[in-house]
DRENDO-1510 file (C-alpha; in Angstrom, 1 decimal, always signed):
<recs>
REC; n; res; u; v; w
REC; 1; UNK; +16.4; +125.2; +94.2 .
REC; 2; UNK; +20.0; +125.3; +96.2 .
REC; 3; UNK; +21.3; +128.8; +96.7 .
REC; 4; UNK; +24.9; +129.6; +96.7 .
REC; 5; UNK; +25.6; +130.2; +99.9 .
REC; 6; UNK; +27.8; +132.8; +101.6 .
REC; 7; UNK; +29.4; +130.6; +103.6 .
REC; 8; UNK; +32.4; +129.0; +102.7 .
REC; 9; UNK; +32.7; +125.0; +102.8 .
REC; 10; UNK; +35.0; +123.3; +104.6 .
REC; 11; UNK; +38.1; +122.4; +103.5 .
REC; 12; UNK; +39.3; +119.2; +103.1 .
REC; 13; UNK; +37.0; +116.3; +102.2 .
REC; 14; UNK; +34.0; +115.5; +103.6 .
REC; 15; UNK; +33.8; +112.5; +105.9 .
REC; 16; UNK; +30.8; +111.2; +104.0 .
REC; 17; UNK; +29.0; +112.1; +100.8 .
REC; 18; UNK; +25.7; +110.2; +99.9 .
REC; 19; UNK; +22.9; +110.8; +97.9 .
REC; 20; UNK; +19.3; +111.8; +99.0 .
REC; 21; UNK; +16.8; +108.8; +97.5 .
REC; 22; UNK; +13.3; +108.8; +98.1 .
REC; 23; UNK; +13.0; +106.4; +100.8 .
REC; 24; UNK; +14.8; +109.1; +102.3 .
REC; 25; UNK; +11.5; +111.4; +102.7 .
REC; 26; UNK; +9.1; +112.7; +105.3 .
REC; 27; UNK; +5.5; +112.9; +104.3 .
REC; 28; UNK; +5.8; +116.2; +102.8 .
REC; 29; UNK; +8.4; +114.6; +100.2 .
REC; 30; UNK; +11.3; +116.5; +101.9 .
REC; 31; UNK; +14.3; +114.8; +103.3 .
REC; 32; UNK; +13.9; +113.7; +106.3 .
REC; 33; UNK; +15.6; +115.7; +109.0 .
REC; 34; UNK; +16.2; +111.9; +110.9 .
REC; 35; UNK; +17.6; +110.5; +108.3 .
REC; 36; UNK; +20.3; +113.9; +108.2 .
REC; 37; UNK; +21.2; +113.6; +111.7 .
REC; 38; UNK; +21.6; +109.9; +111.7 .
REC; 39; UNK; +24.6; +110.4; +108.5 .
REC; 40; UNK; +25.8; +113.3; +111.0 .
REC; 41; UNK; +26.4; +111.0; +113.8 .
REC; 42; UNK; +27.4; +108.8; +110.9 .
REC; 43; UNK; +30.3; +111.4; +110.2 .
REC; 44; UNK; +30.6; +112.4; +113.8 .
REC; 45; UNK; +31.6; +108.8; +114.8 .
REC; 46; UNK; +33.9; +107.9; +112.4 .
REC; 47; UNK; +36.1; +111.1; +113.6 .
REC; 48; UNK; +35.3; +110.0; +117.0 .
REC; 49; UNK; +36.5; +107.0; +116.3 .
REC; 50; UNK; +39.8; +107.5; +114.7 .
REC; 51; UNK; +40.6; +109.8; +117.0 .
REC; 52; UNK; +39.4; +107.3; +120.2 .
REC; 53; UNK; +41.6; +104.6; +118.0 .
REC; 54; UNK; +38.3; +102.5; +118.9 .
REC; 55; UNK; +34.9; +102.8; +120.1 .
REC; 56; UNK; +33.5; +106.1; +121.2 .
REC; 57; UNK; +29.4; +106.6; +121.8 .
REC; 58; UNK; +27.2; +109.5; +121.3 .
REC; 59; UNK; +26.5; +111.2; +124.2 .
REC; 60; UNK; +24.9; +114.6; +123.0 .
REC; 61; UNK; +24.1; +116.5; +120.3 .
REC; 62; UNK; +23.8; +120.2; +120.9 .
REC; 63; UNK; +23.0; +123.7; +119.0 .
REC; 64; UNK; +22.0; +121.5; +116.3 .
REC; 65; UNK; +19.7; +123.9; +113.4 .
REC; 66; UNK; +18.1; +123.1; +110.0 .
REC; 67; UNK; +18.6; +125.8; +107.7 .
REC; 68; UNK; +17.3; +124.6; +104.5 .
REC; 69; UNK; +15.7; +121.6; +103.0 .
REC; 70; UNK; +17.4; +118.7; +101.3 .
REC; 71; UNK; +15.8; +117.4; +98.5 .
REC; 72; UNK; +15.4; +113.9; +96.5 .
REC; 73; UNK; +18.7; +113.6; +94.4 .
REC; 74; UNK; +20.9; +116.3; +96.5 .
REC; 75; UNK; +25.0; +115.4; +96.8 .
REC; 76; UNK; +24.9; +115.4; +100.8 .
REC; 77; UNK; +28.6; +115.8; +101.7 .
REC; 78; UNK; +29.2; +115.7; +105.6 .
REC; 79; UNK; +32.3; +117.8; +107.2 .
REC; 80; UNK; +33.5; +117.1; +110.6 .
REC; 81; UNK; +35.6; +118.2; +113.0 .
REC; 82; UNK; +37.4; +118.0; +116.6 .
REC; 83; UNK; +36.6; +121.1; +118.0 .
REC; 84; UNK; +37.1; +120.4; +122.2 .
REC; 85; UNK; +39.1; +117.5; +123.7 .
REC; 86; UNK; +38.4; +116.2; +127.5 .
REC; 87; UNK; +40.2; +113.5; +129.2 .
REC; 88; UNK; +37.5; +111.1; +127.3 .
REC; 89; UNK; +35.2; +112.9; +125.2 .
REC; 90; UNK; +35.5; +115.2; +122.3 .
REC; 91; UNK; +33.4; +117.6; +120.6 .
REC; 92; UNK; +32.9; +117.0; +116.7 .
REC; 93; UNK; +31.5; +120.0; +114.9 .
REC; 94; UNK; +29.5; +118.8; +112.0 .
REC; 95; UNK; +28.5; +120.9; +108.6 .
REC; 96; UNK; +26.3; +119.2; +106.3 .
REC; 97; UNK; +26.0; +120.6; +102.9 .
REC; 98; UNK; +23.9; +120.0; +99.5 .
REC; 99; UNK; +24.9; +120.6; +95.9 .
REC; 100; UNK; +21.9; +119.9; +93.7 .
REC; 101; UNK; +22.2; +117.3; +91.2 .
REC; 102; UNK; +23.7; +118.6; +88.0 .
REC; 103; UNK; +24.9; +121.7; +89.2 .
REC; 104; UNK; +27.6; +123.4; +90.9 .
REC; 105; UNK; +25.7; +125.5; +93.6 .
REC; 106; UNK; +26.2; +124.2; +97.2 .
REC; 107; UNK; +24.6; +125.6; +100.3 .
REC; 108; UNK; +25.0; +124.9; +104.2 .
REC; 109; UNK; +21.5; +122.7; +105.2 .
REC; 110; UNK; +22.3; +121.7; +108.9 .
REC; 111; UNK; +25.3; +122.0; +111.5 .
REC; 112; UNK; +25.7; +121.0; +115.1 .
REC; 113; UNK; +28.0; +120.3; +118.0 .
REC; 114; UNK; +28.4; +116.1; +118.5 .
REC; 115; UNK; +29.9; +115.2; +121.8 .
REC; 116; UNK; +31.3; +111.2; +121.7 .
REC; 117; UNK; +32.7; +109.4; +125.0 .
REC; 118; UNK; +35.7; +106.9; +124.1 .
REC; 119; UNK; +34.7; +103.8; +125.6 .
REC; 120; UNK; +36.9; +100.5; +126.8 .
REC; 121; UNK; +35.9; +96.5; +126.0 .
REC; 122; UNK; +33.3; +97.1; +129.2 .
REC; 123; UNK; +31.5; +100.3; +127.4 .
REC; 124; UNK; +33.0; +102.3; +130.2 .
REC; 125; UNK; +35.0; +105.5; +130.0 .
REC; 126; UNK; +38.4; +105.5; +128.7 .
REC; 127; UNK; +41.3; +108.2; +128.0 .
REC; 128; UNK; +41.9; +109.2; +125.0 .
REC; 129; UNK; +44.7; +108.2; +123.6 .
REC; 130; UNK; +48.1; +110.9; +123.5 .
REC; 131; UNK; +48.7; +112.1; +120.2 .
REC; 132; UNK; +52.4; +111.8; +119.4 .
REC; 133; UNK; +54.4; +113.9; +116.5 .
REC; 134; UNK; +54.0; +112.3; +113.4 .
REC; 135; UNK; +50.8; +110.6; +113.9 .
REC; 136; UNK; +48.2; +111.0; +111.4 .
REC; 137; UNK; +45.6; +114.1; +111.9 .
REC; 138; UNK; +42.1; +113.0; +112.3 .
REC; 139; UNK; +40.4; +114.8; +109.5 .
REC; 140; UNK; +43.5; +114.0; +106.9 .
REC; 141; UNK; +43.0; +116.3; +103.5 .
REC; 142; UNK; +43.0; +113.9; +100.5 .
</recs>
């Protein structure tokens, strides 16, 4: 059962929300804690990517920790965001929380740091591109 956690979700909306379905499981009937960092990356990528203006590759994951099961059914709502820029990576901190289907409690199951390289048409490093005044932020609020 989800506990309400002390921990206060992000603002903004989530990069992605999906639901936990069975095929989802480990043998134990838990969801599987692959199948939560894949929709981290997921999340992580598509900020990495908006903010690379193309494509940008995985390049580490660190101080990533589980803190609570997922279950069958669960909202899974994924926040990111930019917290380091380099001259062609980034750092994308990512906060994946549940809310348990028909209710309102939420807790925080897993977070870590995501660390994507921008790449050119030759999958080799590129800059990242200069943000101007007036562009659009990368993790816009809806």
């Amino acid at each position: 059962m989800p506990k309400s956690d002390t921990a206060t979700i992000p603002e903004g909306v989530p990069t992605i929300r999906v639901v936990a379905m069975p095929t989802d499981t480990n043998p134990a009937g838990d969801v599987f804690g692959g199948w939560i960092i894949s929709q981290m990356d997921l999340a992580a990528g598509t900020t990495a990517a908006f903010r690379a203006n193309g494509r940008a590759a995985t390049v580490a994951i660190n101080g990533l920790v589980f803190l609570e099961p997922v279950a069958v059914g669960d909202e899974v709502s994924i926040y990111t965001e930019i917290t380091r820029e380099g001259r062609t990576s980034m750092t994308i901190h990512v906060q994946t929380w549940r809310r348990a289907r028909h209710t309102h409690l939420t807790s925080k199951v897993t977070e870590g740091d995501f660390t994507f390289v921008a790449l050119d048409a030759n999958r080799r490093p590129r800059a990242l591109p200069e943000i101007k005044p007036g562009d659009a932020p990368v993790n816009p609020e809806v």
